[in-house]
C-alpha positions as CSV (number, residue, x, y, z in Angstrom):
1,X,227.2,104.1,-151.9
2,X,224.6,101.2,-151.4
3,X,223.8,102.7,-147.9
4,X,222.4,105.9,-150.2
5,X,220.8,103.7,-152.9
6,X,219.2,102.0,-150.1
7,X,217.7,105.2,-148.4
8,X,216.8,106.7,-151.9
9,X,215.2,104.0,-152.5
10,X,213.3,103.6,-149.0
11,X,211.9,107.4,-149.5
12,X,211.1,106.7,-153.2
13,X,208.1,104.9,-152.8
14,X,207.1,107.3,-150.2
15,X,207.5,110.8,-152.5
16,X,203.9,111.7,-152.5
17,X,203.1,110.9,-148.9
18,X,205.7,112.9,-147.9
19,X,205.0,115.7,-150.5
20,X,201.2,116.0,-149.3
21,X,202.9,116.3,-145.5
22,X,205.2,119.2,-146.3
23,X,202.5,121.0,-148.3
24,X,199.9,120.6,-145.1
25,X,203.0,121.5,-142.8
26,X,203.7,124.5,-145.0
27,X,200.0,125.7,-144.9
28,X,199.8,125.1,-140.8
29,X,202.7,126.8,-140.8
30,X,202.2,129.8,-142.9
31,X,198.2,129.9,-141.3
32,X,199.5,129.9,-137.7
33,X,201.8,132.7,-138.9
34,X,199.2,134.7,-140.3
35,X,197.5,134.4,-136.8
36,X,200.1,135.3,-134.4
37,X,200.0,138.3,-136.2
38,X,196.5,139.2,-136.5
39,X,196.5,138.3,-132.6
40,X,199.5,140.7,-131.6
41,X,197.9,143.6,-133.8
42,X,194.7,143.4,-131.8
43,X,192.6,142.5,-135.2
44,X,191.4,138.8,-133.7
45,X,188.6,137.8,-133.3
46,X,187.6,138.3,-136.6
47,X,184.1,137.1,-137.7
48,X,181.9,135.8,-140.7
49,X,178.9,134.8,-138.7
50,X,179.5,136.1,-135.0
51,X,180.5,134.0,-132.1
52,X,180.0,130.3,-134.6
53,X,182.5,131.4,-137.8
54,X,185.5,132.7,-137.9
55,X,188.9,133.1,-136.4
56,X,189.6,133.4,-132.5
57,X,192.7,133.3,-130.9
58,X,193.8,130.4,-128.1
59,X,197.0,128.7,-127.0
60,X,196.1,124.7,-126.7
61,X,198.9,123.2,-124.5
62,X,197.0,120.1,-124.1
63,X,195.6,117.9,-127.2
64,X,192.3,117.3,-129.2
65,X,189.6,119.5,-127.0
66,X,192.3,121.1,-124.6
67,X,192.9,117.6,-122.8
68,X,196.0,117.4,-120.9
69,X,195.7,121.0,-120.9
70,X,196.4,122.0,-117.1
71,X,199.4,119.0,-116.9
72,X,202.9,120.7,-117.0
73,X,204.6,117.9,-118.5
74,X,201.7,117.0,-121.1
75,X,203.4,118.9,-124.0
76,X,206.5,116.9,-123.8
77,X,204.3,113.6,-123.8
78,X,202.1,114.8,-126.9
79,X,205.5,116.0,-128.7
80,X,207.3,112.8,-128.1
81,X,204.1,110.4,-128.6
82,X,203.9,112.8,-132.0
83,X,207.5,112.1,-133.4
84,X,206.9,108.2,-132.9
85,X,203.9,108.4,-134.7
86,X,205.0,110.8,-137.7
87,X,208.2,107.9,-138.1
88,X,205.8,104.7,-137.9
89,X,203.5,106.8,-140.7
90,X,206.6,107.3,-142.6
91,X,207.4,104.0,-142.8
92,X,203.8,103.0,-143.3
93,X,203.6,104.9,-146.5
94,X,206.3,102.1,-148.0
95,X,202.9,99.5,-147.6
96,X,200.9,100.8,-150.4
97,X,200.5,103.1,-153.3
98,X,196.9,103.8,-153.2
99,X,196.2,107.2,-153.6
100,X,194.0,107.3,-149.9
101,X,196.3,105.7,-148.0
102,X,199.2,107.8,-149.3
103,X,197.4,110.8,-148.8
104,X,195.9,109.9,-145.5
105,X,199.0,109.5,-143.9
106,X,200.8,112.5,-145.7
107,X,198.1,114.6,-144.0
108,X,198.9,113.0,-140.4
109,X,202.2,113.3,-141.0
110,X,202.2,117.1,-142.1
111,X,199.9,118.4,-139.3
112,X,201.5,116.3,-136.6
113,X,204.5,118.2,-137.2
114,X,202.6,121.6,-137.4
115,X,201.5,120.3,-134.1
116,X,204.7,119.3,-133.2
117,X,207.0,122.8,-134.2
118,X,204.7,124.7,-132.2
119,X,204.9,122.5,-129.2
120,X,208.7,122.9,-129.4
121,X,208.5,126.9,-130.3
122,X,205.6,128.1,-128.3
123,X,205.4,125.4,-125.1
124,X,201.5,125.3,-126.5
125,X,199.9,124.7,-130.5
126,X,198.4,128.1,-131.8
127,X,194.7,127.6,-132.5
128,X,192.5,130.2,-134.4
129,X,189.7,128.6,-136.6
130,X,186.1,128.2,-135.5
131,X,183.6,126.6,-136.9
132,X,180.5,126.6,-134.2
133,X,176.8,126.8,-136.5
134,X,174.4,126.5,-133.5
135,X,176.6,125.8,-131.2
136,X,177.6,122.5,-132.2
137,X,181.4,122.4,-132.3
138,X,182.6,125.2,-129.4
139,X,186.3,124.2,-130.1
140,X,188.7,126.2,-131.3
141,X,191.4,124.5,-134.3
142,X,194.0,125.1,-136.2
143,X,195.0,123.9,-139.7
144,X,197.0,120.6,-138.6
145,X,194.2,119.6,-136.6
146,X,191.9,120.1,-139.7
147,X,194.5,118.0,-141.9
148,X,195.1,115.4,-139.5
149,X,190.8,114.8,-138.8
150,X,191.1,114.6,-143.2
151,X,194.0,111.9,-143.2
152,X,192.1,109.7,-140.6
153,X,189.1,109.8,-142.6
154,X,191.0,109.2,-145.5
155,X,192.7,105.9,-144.3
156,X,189.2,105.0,-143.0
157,X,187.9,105.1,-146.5
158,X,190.9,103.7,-147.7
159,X,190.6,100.4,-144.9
160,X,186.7,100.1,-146.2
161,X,187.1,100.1,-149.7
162,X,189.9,97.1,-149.3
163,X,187.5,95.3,-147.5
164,X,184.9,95.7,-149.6
């Protein structure tokens, strides 16, 4: 019984961290869903401004800009350096209430995962949002990508306002 008060406890101080990663994880999810689809019924790419906004189909099996992309065992590595990081964010969140750091890491946390489930399910993370005014950004993302660029910035801000 104090083993349970001890892990309640652990995680209580952790609820909205952990509440902003599901709700990222869900959208990744739910997004990359919503993609597969589009891409199996032949309706991607899809367009706002052509070529620079929109949504275009690609399988990443490497990391951040397709690195690691052409290494066969690089998906195991990312997955596996991923799950260490998620459980040292985790226990991270227990360091602080503020409402950047909390978030930051939530965001990490949630689209690691994303990151993660489709390393596990696919063998390669489902990518499908471009954002490429003038040529300026040529890489395709993906929702967890997007949340996890937010929750760095986030604990940036969060690191500069303490020392300010």
């Amino acid at each position: 019984m104090m083993h349970v008060a001890k892990v309640l406890a652990y995680f209580n101080v952790r609820t909205a961290g952990l509440a902003i990663g599901f709700v990222s994880l869900l959208a990744d999810y739910f997004s990359k869903a919503w993609a597969l689809a589009m891409e199996a019924s032949g309706n991607l790419p899809l367009w706002w401004v052509p070529g620079e906004i929109g949504f275009r189909f690609a399988w990443n099996r490497g990391m951040s800009f397709s690195l690691l992309n052409d290494v066969a065992w690089g998906p195991w590595v990312l997955g596996t350096v991923a799950v260490a990081a998620c459980i040292w964010f985790i226990h991270w969140l227990g360091e602080s209430t503020r409402f950047l750091h909390q978030w930051g890491l939530g965001l990490l946390i949630g689209g690691a995962a994303g990151n993660v489930i489709d390393r596990v399910q696919h063998g390669a993370v489902v990518d499908f949002l471009l954002f490429n005014p003038q040529g300026l950004f040529p890489f395709t993302f993906n929702v967890a990508d997007a949340a996890i660029t937010v929750g760095v910035v986030m604990l940036l801000l969060d690191s500069w306002r303490q020392r300010a």
